[in-house]
Residue, then its C-alpha position, 0 to 999 in steps of 0.5 A: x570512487x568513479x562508480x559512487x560518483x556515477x551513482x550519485x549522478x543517477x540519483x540526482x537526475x531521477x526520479x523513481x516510483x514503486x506501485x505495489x499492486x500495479x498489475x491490475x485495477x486500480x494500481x495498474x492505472x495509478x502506474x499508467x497515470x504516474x508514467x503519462x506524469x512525465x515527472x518520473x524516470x522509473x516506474x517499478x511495478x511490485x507485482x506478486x503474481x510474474x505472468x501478470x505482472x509481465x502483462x502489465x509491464x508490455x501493456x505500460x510500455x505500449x502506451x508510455x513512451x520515453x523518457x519514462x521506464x517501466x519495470x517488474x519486480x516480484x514483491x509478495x506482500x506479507x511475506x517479510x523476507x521478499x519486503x527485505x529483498x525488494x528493499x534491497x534492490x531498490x537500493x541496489x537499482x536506484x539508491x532512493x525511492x522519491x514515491x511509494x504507492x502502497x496499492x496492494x490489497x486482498x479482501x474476501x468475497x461476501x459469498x466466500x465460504x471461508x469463516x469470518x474468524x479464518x478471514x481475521x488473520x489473512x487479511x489482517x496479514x496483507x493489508x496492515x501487517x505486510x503493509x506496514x513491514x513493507x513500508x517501514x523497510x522501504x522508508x529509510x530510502x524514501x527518505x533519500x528521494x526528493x520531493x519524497x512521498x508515501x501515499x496509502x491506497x485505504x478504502x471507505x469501509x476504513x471509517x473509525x465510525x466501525x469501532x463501537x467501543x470510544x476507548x477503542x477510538x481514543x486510542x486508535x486516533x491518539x496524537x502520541x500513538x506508535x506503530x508498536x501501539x497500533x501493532x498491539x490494538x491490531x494483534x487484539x482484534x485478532x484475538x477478540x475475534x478467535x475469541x468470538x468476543x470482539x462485538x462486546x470488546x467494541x469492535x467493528x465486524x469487518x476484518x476487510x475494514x478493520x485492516x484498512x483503519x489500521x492503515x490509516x491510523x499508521x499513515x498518520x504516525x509516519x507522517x507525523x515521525x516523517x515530516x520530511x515526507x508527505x505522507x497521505x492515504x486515500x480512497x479510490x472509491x467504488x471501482x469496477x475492480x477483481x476485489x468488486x467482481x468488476x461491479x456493474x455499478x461501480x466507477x471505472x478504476x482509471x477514476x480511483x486512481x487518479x484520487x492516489x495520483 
């Protein structure tokens, strides 16, 4: 009894924010601008890398002072059993998650060896599939937050103008669609592309952007199935990031960030 009061106690007087991705780039400053914020009592960083992650967290702490707390928990995302995990010790730490910024993303280099088929899946695997298996175990407790909110870092290159094929379009940007119906057109650009057929399916040629479409369209079935929840995506644009090769050309990440923010 003591112990549940006390918990809900902790619950009303906080409020807590999970960055996935923060350790570096644009989610290490979406972290940093969430904590300056003052209206968070908890920023968790979900790091899959520890030592960086440990960086980051020193770094944070430096320049955020009290009443907001930092903390480090491993989440490999892509991974569903490390999702389930951090889920549970979300609810085990907190009992809600009041904002849920889905930052963490991967994309091969243009100069990367690696075949564009054997690109599909990987990417395909982090961005949308671990993504969406993150989110959806990580929503009954934002459910629970208040003035709860989900924002999805998507990119340009996510544009529908990709999809050359307008059955392809009409069904990707259906009012009715379902994750089940979005899991369904992912999984079937996965095999046009084994297949080597997916330009004369009407396919984009970007597995990277692909991802990133896919992610938006499921942004716009959750906030249509949560309308408790402001849910949005965004794009940071063109950053000096590791995924640009800190391009000399583009934006400083603490700029991308503040579009999520």
């Amino acid at each position: 009894g003591k112990r549940e009061r006390e918990r809900e106690m902790i619950t009303m007087n906080t409020r807590v924010a999970v960055v996935t991705g923060a350790n570096k780039g644009i989610g290490f400053f979406i972290a940093l601008q969430l904590g300056l914020s003052g209206l968070f009592t908890h920023v968790v960083l979900a790091c899959r890398d520890a030592e960086r992650g440990a960086a980051a967290l020193a770094d944070l702490q430096q320049r955020v002072a009290a009443p907001t707390s930092y903390s480090c928990v491993p989440l490999e995302l892509g991974n569903a059993k490390s999702h389930s995990q951090f889920a549970q010790q979300m609810k085990e730490d907190f009992g809600k998650v009041d904002v849920l910024v889905n930052n963490a993303a991967m994309a091969y280099k243009n100069a990367d060896p690696t075949p564009f088929t054997e690109q599909c899946a990987p990417t395909l695997n982090i961005n949308y599939r671990g993504t969406v298996d993150f989110t959806e175990k990580i929503l009954p407790l934002v459910r629970l937050g208040n003035d709860p909110r989900i924002v999805n870092v998507a990119s340009m290159s996510g544009h529908l103008r990709q999809l050359r094929s307008d059955g392809l379009r009409k069904k990707i940007t259906s009012p009715t669609l379902t994750i089940q119906e979005l899991n369904k057109l992912v999984d079937k650009y996965e095999t046009d592309v084994k297949e080597g057929t997916h330009a004369t399916s009407g396919w984009g040629n970007s597995n990277y952007g692909l991802s990133k479409l896919a992610v938006i369209a499921a942004t716009k079935v959750w906030a249509r199935e949560n309308p408790t929840v402001c849910i949005n995506s965004c794009c940071p644009g063109y950053r000096r990031t590791d995924m640009t090769s800190q391009a000399a050309g583009a934006g400083d990440p603490s700029e991308g960030a503040q579009n999520a923010v």
